[in-house]
N, C-alpha and C positions, 0 to 999 in steps of 0.2 A: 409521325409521332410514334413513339416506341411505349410499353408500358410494362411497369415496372412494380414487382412484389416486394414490400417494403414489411419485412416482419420487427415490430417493437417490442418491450418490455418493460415493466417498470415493478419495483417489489413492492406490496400495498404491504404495513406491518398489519396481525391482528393481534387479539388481546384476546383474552379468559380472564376467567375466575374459577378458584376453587378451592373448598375448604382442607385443613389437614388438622386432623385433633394428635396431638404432641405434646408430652409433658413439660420441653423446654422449649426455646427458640432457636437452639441448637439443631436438636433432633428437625424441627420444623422445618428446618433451611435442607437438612441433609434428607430427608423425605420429600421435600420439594425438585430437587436436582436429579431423583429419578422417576419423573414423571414425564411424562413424553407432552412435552407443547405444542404438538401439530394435533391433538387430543381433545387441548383445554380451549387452544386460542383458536375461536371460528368468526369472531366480530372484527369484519374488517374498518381499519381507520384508513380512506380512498384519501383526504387530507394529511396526511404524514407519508404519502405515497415518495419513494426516492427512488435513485437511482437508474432515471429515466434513460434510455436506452434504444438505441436501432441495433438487431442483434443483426439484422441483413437487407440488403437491397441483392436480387435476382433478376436479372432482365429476363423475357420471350423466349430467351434459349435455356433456360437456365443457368446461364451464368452469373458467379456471385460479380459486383463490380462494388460493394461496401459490406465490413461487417466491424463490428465492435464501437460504433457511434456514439457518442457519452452525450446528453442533451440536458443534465443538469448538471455535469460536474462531481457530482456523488459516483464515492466505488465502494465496493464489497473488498474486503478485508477479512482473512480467515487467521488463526492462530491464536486466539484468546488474549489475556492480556499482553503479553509479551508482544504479542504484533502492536498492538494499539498503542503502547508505551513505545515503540520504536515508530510507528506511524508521528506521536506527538516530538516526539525528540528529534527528527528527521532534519526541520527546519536549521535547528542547534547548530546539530552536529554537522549539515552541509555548510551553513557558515564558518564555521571552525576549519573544515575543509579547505575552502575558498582561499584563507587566510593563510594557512598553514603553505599551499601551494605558491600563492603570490610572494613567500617568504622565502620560496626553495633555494634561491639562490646567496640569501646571508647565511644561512643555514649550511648549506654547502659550503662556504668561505671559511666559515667558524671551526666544520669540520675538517676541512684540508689544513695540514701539515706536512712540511719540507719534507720529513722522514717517511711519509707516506703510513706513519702508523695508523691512523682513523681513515685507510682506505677501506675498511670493511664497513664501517660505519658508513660512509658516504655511498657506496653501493646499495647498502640497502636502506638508506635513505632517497636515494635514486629509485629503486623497485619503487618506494612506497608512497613516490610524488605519481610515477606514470601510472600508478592502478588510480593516484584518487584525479587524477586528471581526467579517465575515464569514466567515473563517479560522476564527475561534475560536467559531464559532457552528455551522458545519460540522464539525470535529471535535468539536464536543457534542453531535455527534446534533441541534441545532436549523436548522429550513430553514424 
C-alpha cells in the first residue's frame, strides 16, 4: 500500500461592510471601487464555498501523478465582463459553429464556379471551416 499527499482547494467567498458618506450615488460607486476588498470582506460564507478542487496528488517519492481535478464543475474566469459575456455567448456561438461546419460543403458548391473566379473565396472559406473544426474538437474534450 503506497501513500499518497492529496493537496485540495476550494474559494470560500467573504463579505464586508462598510460605510461611505458621498454626496451622490455616483460619487459613492466611484469611492467604493477604490477600496481594497481583502480590507473590508473577513466574514466568511463556508456555504457558497465553489470551486472545489484537487490542486495535486504526490506519491512517496514526490512525484506528481494528478493535478488540476475539478470536484464541482465551477471555474474561475478572469477578464471582467467581457470574459463573462463571452463565457454566456459561448454555447450560441459553438452551435452556430457546428452548423456552419456541417454546411461546408453546400457552401463550397455555391461558391465554386467554372471560371474559377470565387476561388479565393473558397480558400478562405477552406482556412476558416479547418480552424473552427479545431474549435469544435477542443471544446469536445478532443486534442
Amino acid at each position: 500500500m503506497s501513500n499518497f499527499t492529496v493537496v485540495y482547494a476550494v474559494n470560500v467567498p467573504h463579505y464586508g461592510r462598510t460605510q461611505i458618506e458621498a454626496p451622490t450615488a455616483t460619487e459613492a460607486i466611484a469611492v467604493a471601487k477604490h477600496r481594497d476588498p481583502a480590507e473590508i470582506c473577513t466574514e466568511r460564507d463556508r456555504s457558497s464555498a465553489a470551486c472545489a478542487r484537487i490542486v495535486s496528488i504526490t506519491d512517496d517519492d514526490g512525484r506528481s501523478v494528478a493535478e488540476g481535478v475539478t470536484l464541482d464543475g465551477a471555474f474561475l474566469r478572469y477578464g471582467g465582463r467581457a470574459a463573462w459575456l463571452l463565457c454566456e455567448a459561448s454555447p450560441a456561438m459553438f452551435e452556430s459553429l457546428q452548423k456552419m461546419v456541417a454546411r461546408t460543403d453546400d457552401l463550397l458548391h455555391a461558391l465554386a464556379c467554372p471560371n474559377g473566379r470565387n476561388e479565393h473565396l473558397v480558400e478562405r472559406l477552406c482556412a476558416a471551416c479547418h480552424v473552427a473544426k479545431a474549435v469544435i474538437a477542443a471544446a469536445n474534450g478532443e486534442n
